[in-house]
ZAMAR-660823 format. One record per residue (C-alpha): residue in one letter; chain; y, x, z. Coordinates in Angstrom, 2 decimals. Example, Ala and Ser with C-alpha at 12.3 -4.5 7.8 and 13.67 -1.06 7.14 Angstrom:
<nodes>
   residuo   cadena         y         x         z
         A        A     -4.50     12.30      7.80
         S        A     -1.06     13.67      7.14
</nodes>
This chain:
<nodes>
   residuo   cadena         y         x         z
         X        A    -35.32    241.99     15.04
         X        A    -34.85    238.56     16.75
         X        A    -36.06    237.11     20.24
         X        A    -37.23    233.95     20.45
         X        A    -39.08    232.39     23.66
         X        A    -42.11    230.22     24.08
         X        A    -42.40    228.59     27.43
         X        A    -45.79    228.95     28.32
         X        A    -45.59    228.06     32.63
         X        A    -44.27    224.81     30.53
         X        A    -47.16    223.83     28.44
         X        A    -48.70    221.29     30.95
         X        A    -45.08    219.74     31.91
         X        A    -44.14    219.26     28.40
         X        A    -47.63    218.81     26.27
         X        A    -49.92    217.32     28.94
         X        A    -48.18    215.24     31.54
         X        A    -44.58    214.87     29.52
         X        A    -42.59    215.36     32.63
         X        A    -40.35    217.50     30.71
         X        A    -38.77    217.24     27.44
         X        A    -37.81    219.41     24.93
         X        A    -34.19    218.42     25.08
         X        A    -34.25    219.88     28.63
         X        A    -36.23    223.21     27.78
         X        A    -33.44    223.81     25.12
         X        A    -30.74    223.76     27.97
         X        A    -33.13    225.95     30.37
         X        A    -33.62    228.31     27.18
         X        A    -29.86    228.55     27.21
         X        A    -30.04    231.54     30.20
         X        A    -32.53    233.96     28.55
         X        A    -30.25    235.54     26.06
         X        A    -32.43    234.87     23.03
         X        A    -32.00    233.96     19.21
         X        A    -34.26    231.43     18.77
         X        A    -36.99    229.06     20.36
         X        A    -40.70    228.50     19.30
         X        A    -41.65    224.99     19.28
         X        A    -45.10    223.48     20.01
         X        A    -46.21    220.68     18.25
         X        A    -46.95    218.75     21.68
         X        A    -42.97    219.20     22.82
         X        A    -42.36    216.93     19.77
         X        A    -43.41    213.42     21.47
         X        A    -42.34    212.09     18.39
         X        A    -43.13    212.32     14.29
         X        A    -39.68    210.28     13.50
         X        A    -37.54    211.93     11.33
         X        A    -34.90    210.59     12.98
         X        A    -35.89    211.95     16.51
         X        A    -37.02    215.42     14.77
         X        A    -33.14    215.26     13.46
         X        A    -32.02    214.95     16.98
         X        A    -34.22    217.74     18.18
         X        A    -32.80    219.86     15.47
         X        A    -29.28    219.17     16.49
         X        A    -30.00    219.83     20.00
         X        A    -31.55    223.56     19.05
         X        A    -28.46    224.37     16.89
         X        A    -25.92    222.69     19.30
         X        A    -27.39    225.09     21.91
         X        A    -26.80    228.18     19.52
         X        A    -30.95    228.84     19.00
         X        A    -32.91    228.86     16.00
         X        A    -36.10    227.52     15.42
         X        A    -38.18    230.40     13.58
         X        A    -42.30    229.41     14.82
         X        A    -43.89    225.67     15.19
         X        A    -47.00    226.62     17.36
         X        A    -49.76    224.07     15.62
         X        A    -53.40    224.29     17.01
         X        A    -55.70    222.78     13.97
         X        A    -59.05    222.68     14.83
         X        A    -60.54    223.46     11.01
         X        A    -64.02    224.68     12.04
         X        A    -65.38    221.14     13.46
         X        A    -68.44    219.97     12.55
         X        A    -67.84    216.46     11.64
         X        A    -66.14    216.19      8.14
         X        A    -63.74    213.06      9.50
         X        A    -62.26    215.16     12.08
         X        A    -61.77    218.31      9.49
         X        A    -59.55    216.36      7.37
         X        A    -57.82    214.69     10.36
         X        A    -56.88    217.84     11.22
         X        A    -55.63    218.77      7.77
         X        A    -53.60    216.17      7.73
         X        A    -52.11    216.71     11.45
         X        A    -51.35    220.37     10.00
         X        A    -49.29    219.18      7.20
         X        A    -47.41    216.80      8.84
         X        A    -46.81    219.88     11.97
         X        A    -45.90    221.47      8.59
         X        A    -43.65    218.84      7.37
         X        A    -41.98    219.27     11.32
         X        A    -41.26    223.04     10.99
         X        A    -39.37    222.87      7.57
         X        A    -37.12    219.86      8.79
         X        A    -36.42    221.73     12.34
         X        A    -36.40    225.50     11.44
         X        A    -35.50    225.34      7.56
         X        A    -36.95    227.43      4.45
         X        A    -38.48    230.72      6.09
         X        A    -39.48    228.90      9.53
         X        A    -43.13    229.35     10.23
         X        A    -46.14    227.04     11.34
         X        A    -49.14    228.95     12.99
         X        A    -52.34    227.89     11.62
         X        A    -55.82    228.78     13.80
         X        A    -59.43    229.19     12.33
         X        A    -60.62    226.17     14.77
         X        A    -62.78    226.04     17.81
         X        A    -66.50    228.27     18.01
         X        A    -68.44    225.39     17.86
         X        A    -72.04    226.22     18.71
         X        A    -73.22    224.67     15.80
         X        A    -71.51    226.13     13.19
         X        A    -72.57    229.26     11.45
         X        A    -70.49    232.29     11.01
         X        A    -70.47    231.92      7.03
         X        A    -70.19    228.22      7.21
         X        A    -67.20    228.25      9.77
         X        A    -65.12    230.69      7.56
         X        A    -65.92    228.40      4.44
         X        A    -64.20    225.72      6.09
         X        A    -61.42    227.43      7.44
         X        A    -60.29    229.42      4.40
         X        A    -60.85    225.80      2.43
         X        A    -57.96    224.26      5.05
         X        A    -55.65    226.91      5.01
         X        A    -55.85    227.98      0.98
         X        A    -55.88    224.19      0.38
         X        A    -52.27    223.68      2.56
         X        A    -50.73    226.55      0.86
         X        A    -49.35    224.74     -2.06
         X        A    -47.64    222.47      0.70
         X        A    -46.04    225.53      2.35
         X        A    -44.60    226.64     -1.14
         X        A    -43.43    223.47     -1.27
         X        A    -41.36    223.12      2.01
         X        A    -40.24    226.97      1.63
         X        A    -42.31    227.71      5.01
         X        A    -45.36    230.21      5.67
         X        A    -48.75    229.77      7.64
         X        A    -49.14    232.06     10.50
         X        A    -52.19    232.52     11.15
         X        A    -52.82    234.00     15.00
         X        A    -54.81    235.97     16.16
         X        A    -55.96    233.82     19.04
         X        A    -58.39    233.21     21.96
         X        A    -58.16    229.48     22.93
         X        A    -55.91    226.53     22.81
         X        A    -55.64    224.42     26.28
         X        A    -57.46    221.36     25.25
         X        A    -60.18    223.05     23.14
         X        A    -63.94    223.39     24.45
         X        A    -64.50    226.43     22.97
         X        A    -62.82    229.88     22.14
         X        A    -61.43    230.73     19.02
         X        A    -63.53    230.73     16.41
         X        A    -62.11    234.19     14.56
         X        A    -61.33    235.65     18.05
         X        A    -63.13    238.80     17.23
         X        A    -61.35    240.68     15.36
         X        A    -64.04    241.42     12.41
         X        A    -64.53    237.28     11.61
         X        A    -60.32    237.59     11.62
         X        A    -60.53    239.97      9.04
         X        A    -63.67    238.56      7.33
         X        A    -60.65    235.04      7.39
         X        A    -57.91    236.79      6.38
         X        A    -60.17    238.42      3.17
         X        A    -60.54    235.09      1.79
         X        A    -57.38    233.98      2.02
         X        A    -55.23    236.09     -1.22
         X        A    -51.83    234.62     -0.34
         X        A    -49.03    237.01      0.69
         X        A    -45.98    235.05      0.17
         X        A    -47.15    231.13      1.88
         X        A    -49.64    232.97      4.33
         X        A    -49.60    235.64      6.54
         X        A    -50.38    236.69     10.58
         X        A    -48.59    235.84     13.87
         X        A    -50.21    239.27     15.93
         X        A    -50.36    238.67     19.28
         X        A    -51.60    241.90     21.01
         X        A    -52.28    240.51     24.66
         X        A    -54.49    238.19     22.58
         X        A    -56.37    241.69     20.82
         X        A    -56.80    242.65     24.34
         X        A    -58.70    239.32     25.67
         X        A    -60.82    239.69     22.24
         X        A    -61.60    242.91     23.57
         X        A    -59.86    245.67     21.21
         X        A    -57.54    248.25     21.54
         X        A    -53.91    246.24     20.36
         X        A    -52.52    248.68     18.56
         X        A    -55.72    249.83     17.01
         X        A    -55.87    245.42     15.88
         X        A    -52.37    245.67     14.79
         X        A    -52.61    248.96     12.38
         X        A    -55.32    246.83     10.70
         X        A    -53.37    243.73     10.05
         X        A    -49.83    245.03     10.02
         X        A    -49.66    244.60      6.00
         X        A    -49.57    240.86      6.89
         X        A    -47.91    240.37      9.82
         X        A    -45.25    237.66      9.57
         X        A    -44.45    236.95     12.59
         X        A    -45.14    238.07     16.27
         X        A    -45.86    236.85     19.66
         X        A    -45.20    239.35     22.95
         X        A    -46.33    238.47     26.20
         X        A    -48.17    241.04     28.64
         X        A    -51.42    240.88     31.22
         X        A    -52.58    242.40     34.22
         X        A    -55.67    242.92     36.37
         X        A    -55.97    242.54     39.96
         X        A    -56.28    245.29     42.24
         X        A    -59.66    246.80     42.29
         X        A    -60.71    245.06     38.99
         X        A    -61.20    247.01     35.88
         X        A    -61.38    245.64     32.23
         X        A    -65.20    247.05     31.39
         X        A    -66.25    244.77     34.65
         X        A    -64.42    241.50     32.63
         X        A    -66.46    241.90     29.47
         X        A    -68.83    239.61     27.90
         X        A    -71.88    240.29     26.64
         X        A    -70.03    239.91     22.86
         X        A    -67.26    242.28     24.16
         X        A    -64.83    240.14     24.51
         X        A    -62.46    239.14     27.92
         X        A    -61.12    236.10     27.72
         X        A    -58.45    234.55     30.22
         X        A    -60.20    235.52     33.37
         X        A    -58.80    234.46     36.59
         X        A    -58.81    238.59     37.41
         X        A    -56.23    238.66     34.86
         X        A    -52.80    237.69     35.10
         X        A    -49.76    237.17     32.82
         X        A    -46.46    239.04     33.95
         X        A    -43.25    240.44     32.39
         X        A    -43.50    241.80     29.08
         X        A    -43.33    245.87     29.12
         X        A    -45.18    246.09     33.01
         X        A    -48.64    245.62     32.02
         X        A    -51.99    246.84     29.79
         X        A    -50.46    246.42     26.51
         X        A    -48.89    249.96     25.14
         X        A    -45.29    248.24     23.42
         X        A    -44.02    251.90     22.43
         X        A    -47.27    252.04     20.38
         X        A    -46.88    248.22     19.01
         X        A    -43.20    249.33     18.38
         X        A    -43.73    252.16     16.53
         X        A    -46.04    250.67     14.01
         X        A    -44.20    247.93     13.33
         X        A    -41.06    250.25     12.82
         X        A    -43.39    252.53     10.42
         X        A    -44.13    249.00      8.24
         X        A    -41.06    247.85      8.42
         X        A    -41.35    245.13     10.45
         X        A    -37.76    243.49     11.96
         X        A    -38.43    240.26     12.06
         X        A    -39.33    237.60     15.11
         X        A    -40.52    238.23     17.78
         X        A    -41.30    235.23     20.45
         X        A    -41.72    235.92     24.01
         X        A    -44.81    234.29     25.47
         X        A    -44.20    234.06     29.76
         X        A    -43.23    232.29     32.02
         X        A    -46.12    231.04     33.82
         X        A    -44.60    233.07     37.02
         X        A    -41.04    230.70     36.85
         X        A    -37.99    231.57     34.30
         X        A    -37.04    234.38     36.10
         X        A    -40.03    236.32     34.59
         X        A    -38.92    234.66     31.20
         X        A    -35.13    236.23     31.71
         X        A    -37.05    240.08     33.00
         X        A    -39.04    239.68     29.31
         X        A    -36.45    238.58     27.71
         X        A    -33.98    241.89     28.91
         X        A    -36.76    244.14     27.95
         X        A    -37.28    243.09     24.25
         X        A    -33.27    243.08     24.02
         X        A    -33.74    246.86     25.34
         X        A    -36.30    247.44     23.05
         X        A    -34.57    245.86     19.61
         X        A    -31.92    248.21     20.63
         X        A    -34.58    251.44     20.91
         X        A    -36.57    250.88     18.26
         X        A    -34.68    248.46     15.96
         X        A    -31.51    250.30     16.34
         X        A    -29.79    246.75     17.63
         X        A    -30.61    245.22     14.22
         X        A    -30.64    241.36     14.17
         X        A    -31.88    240.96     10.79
         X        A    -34.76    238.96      9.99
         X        A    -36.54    241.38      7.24
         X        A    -40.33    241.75      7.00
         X        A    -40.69    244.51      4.46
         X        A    -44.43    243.78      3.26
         X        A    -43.78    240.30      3.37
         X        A    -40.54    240.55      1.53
         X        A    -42.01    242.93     -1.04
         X        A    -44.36    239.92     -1.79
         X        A    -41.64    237.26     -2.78
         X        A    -39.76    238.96     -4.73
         X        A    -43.10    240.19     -6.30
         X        A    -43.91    236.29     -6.76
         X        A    -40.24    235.44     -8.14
         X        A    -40.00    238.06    -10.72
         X        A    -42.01    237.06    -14.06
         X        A    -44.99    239.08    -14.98
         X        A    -44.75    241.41    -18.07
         X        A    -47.11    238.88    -19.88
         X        A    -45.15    236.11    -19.60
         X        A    -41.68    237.71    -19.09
         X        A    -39.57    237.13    -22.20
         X        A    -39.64    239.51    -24.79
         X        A    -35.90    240.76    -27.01
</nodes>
């Protein structure tokens, strides 16, 4: 298993008001004692190839890799013009990930925004048209859509489309491809959606590619049941709070052990920081503890459902193998 971190307490210095760069993120990222850093499409301030080379340089000069491109494609809008706008921004975040984190790298894909407007059935027609139809683009660049398991992007209106977990699966069940495609689980995000994140995770776990950790809290004297919407879900409530990773709701032996039972040692990218760095370093220690618990130290990158589907893609089928 590898560690890779995500600065979230960064988001609005780097993406918003761009009083940070990405070239001095990689030199913070330098403390935390991690493998490898997950980008965000907003940190890149530029689609040069030439500047994307320099970022690239910058990450490997540093000693990181650069395994996950957070991308935040809004696929469920209503106006057709701004759908394929937003297929095109994906391919070229696509384009981004393959020259920065190589063949293997992933880019996370999202379902889009709940727009009121849109229907359930109509929404997930859209959404599975996007994502099947960038597929061939993936194969291309040797990468793999991740799609997350999500609640809502900072600039979006609206929650996540597929936040509850049943249109997720309803998604992910029109979507065949194993080998291009797959799921970045996030279980603080199964929480906010309002299920049990282990429960979520033993349902997707087949496809998991990829993982984000990160961990939340409620205030004293505030109980989950009292943050629920009428639809069950949670959402980011002001009641609860991001912390280190291990000291809150979400059960990690649990999430652990299934992922050991799958066979599951591949990335996983610490989401924190929005207390300061320090937090960052405390997650950080604790998934190092943990790859060493329940991964038995390994630093491999190895997926087994995931890489029981490529070599299922590479090897000929007995109909068109060749024949003595």
């Amino acid at each position: 298993m590898r560690i890779a971190a995500f600065p979230k307490g960064e988001l609005e210095a780097m993406v918003v008001r761009r009083s940070k760069t990405v070239f001095e993120w990689i030199e913070d990222a330098r403390t935390l004692g991690v493998d490898g850093l997950e980008l965000h499409t907003g940190f890149l301030w530029s689609a040069d190839d030439g500047y994307l080379a320099t970022v690239a340089d910058a990450i490997a000069g540093a000693g990181f890799e650069m395994p996950m491109m957070c991308a935040s494609p809004d696929f469920t809008n209503p106006d057709p013009g701004v759908r394929a706008r937003e297929i095109e921004a994906q391919a070229s975040f696509m384009r981004a990930t393959a020259l920065l984190g190589g063949p293997g790298a992933t880019c996370r894909v999202l379902s889009g925004q709940a727009h009121p407007e849109v229907h359930l059935e109509q929404g997930l027609d859209w959404a599975a048209e996007a994502i099947t139809g960038l597929v061939p683009l993936a194969a291309q660049l040797r990468i793999t859509l991740a799609i997350e398991n999500h609640y809502k992007a900072s600039t979006w209106a609206y929650p996540e489309f597929a936040q509850r977990p049943e249109v997720f699966h309803a998604l992910l069940d029109r979507i065949d491809e194993r080998v291009h495609f797959g799921v970045q689980y996030d279980p603080s995000n199964a929480l906010v959606a309002g299920a049990d994140p282990v429960g979520f995770l033993r349902t997707v776990i087949d496809r998991v590619v990829t993982m984000q950790a990160s961990d939340r809290f409620v205030e004293p004297g505030v109980d989950l049941d009292d943050l629920r919407s009428a639809d069950g879900t949670i959402g980011y409530s002001p009641a609860l709070k991001h912390g280190v990773i291990g000291r809150g709701l979400n059960d990690y032996p649990g999430i652990f052990t299934v992922l050991n039972e799958a066979g599951y040692d591949g990335w996983i990218s610490i989401e924190d920081g929005v207390n300061g760095i320090e937090e960052l370093r405390a997650s950080a220690a604790f998934l190092r503890d943990a790859r060493d618990r329940w991964f038995g130290g390994s630093t491999a990158v190895s997926v087994r459902n995931h890489d029981a589907a490529r070599r299922a893609a590479a090897t000929p089928s007995a109909e068109g193998a060749p024949t003595a």
